[in-house]
Structure formats: structure tokens, C-alpha cells
C-alpha positions in Angstrom: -28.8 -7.1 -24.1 -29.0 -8.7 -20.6 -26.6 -7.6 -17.5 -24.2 -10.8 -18.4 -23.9 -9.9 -22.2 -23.5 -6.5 -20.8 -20.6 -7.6 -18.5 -18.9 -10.2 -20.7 -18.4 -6.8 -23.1 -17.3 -5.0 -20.4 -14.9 -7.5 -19.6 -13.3 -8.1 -23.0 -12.9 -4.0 -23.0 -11.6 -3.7 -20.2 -8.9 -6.7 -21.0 -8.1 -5.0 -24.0 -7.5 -1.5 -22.9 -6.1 -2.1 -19.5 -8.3 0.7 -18.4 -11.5 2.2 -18.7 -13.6 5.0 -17.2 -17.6 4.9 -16.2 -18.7 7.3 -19.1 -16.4 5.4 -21.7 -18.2 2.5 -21.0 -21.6 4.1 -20.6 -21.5 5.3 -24.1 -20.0 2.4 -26.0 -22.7 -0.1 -24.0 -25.6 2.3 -24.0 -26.1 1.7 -20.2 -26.4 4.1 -17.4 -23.3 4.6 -15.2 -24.9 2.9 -12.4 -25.6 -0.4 -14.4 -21.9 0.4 -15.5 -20.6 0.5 -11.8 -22.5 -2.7 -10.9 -21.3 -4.5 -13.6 -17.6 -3.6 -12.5 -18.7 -4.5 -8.8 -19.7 -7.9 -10.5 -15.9 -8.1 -12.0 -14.1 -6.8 -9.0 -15.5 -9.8 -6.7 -14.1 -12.0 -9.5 -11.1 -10.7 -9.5 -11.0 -10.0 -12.9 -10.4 -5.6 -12.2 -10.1 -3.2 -9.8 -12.0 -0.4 -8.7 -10.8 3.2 -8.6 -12.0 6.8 -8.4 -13.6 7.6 -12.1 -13.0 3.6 -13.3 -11.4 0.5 -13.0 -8.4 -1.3 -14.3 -7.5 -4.6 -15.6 -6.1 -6.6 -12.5 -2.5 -7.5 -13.9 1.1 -7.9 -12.1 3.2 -6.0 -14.5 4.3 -3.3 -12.1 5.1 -0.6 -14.5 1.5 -0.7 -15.4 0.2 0.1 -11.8 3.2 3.0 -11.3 -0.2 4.8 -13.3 -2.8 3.5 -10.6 -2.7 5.9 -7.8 -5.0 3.4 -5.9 -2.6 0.9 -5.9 0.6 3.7 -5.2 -1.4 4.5 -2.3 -1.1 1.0 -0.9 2.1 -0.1 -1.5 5.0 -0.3 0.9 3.0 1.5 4.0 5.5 1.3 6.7 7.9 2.6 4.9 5.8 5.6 3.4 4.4 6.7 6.7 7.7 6.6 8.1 9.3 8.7 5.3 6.3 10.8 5.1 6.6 11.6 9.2 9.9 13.0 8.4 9.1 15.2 5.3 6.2 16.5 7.4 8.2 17.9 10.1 9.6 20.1 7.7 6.6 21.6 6.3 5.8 24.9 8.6 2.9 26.6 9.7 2.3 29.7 7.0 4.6 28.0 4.6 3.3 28.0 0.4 3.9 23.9 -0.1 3.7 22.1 -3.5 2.1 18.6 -3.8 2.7 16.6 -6.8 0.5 13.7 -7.6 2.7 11.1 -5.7 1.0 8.3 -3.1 3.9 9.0 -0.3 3.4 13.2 -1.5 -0.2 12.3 -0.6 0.7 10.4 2.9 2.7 14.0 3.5 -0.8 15.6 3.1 -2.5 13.7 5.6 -0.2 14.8 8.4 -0.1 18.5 8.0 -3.9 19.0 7.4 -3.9 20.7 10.7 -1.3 23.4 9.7 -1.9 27.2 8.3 -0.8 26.6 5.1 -1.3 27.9 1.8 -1.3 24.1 -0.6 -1.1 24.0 -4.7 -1.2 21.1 -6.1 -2.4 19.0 -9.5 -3.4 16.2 -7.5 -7.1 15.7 -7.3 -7.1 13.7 -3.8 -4.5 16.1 -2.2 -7.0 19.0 -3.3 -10.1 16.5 -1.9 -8.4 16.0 0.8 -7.8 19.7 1.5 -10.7 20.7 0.6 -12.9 21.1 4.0 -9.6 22.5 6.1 -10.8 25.9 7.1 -6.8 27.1 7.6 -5.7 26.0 4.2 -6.4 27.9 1.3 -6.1 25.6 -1.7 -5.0 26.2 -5.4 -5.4 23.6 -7.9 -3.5 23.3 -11.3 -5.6 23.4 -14.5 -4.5 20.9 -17.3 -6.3 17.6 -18.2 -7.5 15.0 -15.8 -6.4 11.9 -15.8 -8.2 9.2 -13.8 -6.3 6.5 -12.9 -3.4 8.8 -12.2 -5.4 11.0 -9.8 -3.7 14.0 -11.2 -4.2 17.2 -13.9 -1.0 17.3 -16.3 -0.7 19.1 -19.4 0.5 22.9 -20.9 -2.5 24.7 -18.9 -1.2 22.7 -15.8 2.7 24.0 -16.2 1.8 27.4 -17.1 -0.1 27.5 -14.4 2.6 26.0 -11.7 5.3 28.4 -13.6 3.2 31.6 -12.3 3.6 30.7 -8.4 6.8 30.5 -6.2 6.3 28.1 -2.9 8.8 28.0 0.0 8.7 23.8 -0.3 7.9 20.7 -2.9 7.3 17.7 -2.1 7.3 15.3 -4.7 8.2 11.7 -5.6 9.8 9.4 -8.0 9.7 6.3 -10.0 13.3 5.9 -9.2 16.6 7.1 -8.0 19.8 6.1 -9.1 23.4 8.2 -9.1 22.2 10.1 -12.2 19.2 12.0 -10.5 15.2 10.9 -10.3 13.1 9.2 -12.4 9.8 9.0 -13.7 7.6 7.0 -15.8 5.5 9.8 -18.1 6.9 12.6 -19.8 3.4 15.0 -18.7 4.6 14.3 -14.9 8.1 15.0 -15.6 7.4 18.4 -17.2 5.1 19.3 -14.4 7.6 18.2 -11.6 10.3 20.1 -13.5 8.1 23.3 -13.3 7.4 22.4 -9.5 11.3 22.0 -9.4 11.5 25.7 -10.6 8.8 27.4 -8.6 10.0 26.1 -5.4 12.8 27.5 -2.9 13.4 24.0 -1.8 12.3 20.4 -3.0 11.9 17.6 -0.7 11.7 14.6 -2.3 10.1 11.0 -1.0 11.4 7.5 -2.1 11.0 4.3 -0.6 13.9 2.1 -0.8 12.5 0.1 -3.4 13.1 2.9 -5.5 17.0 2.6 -5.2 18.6 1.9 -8.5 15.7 1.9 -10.8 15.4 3.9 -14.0 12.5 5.0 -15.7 11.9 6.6 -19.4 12.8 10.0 -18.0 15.3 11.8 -15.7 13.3 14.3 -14.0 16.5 16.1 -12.4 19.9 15.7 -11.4 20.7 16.1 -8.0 21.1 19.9 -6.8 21.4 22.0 -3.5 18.1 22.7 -3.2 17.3 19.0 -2.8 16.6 16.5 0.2 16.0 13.2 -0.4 14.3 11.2 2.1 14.5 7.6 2.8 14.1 4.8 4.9 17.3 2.9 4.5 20.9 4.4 3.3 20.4 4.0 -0.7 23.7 2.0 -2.4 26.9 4.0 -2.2 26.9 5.8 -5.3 23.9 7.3 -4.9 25.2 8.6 -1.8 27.9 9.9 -2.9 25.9 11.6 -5.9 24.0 13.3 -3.3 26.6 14.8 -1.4 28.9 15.5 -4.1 25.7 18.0 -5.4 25.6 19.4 -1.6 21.8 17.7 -1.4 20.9 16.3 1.8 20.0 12.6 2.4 17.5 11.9 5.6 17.0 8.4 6.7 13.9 7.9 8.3 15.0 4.5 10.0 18.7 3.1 9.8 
């Protein structure tokens, strides 16, 4: 087989399952994974996917698609996430137990309390990366099975494992947020947040404005005490009113 037949099957693959990682396409082409990666190098300049940690996906616009490609969470809306994510970070203290889901704005949170004595659990694999080589923070990470493109371990063996820990904070994210609570797309991250939810003395969660109004598959949680929801502009009216009507705080990280 030469390297174009090689890449032409990749291609076509790749098309037709959206996604695909290295050793998938390792063992179904009989190649190495670094003739894999150069073949996906080969398709990325074109355009055709995008690379990612463990893989690549199909390059496509349908936006529900990439809500599952952390790589392309992680660049969306930046402004707006490091703003929302300076705010959330002020309220994560020195010595404090804090919860990181797999989010891209939980993520941003990360990056600006690296420098703090904290103890970190998470299920996110570039939270834990990220953590990883801090000295003052002692890191636990969730069992449960990996999945790539999301970044994150979800599963049973991931929720038993959050439901055995208590943190003084969580700080998670959302697909949506409409009057009826936060949303998310898949029913694994939704039963891990929920447990996350349940472990923690106090939830922060982070959504961009773009997530006013939407709905996803799943409500992960009403609104409740315990909550603050931070944003960067004032979300429509009965949202707001939602919020306060549960006691929930509502932070606006820019008017």
C-alpha cells in the first residue's frame, strides 16, 4: 500500500466516523502510529481534520459535534472565558480541596491558580497534566474510562470514585443555562457533575453568554443555594430571576 492509498483510507474513515484515535487507525491500516500521525499531518494541512491529543476529528461546522472536542472548547469565545475564569479564580483559596470537571473555561480556572496550595481532583486529563509538575498541589485523578476527544475519564469507577471525597469548591461548566437549571450534552458528564454537585460544599459554575437559553439532552441541576453562576453579561430575565428566586448568586464578570 503506498502512503496516498494509505491516506485516502484514512480519510474515508475518518469521514465516516467523525473521529478516530492513532491506535484505531494503526490496527485497521497495519501502519505504525508515526506513519498514522504523518498521514493525519498530511490531512490537517488540507483541511480535511483536525488534530487533537490521542487523534483527530473530522473538520465539520455542526457545533453540537465539537461541544465533544475539548480542543476546540478550549478555543472558543476567549475573552469572555478568561474574564469569567478571573472571577471564579478569585474565589478559589489557598489550602482549599477544589473540583475540576472536564470543561475548557473549568480548565482556563486551572491555569490561574497553579500557584496556589491546593489540594485538586479532577477527571480531566489536561487539568491533571497541567497540575502535574506544581510542587504545592497534590493532585487526585478520577478512575473511569478515557475518552479522547473529550479530554476527560467518565464512567461508574469515575463517580464512585468522586462520591468518596468532599471538596470545599466545584467548578464546572455547562452546555447551557436556561430558567430550568444547566445543561449538558452526554449523560456520562452529567452523572459525574451530579456526583461533583454532591461532594462539594459549594459549586461555582462558568458560562459564557453564548450559553444563555440553550438546552441540551440533559438537565444537570436545578438552581440551588449552593450555586454561583458566573458570567460575562446579565443572562435574559428569567434566568435571573430563576437564580435568585433559588437564593444562587449570579456574578458578572463585565456589565
Amino acid at each position: 500500500m503506498t502512503n496516498k492509498q494509505r491516506t485516502d483510507l484514512i480519510e474515508r474513515f475518518i469521514r465516516t466516523h467523525k473521529y478516530a484515535d492513532l491506535r484505531t487507525l494503526a490496527n485497521r491500516f497495519d501502519s505504525s502510529l508515526s506513519t498514522v500521525r504523518r498521514a493525519l499531518d498530511q490531512l490537517e494541512a488540507l483541511g480535511v481534520v483536525r488534530r487533537h491529543h490521542g487523534g483527530a476529528s473530522l473538520v465539520e461546522t455542526d457545533v453540537i459535534s465539537q461541544e465533544y472536542d475539548f480542543s476546540v472548547r478550549d478555543l472558543r469565545h476567549p475573552d469572555e472565558k478568561f474574564a469569567i475564569a478571573s472571577l471564579v479564580a478569585k474565589e478559589v483559596k489557598p489550602g482549599m480541596t477544589v473540583i475540576f470537571d472536564g470543561g475548557s473555561t473549568s480548565y482556563a480556572v486551572a491555569r490561574l491558580v497553579v500557584d496556589k496550595r491546593l489540594q485538586v481532583i479532577t477527571n480531566s486529563l489536561p487539568v491533571a497534566s497541567l497540575f502535574s509538575d506544581v510542587g504545592n498541589v497534590e493532585v487526585t485523578i478520577t478512575g473511569g474510562t478515557i475518552y479522547n476527544r473529550l479530554g476527560i475519564a467518565l464512567g461508574p469507577m469515575c463517580d464512585e470514585a468522586i462520591s468518596q471525597v468532599h471538596a470545599d469548591i466545584a467548578v464546572l461548566g455547562g452546555a447551557g443555562i436556561t430558567e430550568n437549571g444547566i445543561w449538558n450534552h452526554n449523560a456520562l458528564i452529567v452523572a459525574a457533575q451530579r456526583k461533583m454537585i454532591a461532594a462539594s460544599s459549594r459549586c461555582v459554575f462558568a458560562l459564557d453568554n453564548s450559553k444563555f437559553g440553550r438546552k441540551a439532552i440533559n438537565l444537570t441541576t436545578a438552581f440551588d443555594s449552593r450555586f454561583t453562576i458566573v458570567t460575562n453579561t446579565p443572562p435574559p430575565p428569567l434566568v435571573t430571576k430563576a437564580i435568585r428566586e433559588a437564593n444562587a448568586q449570579l456574578v458578572l464578570a463585565r456589565d
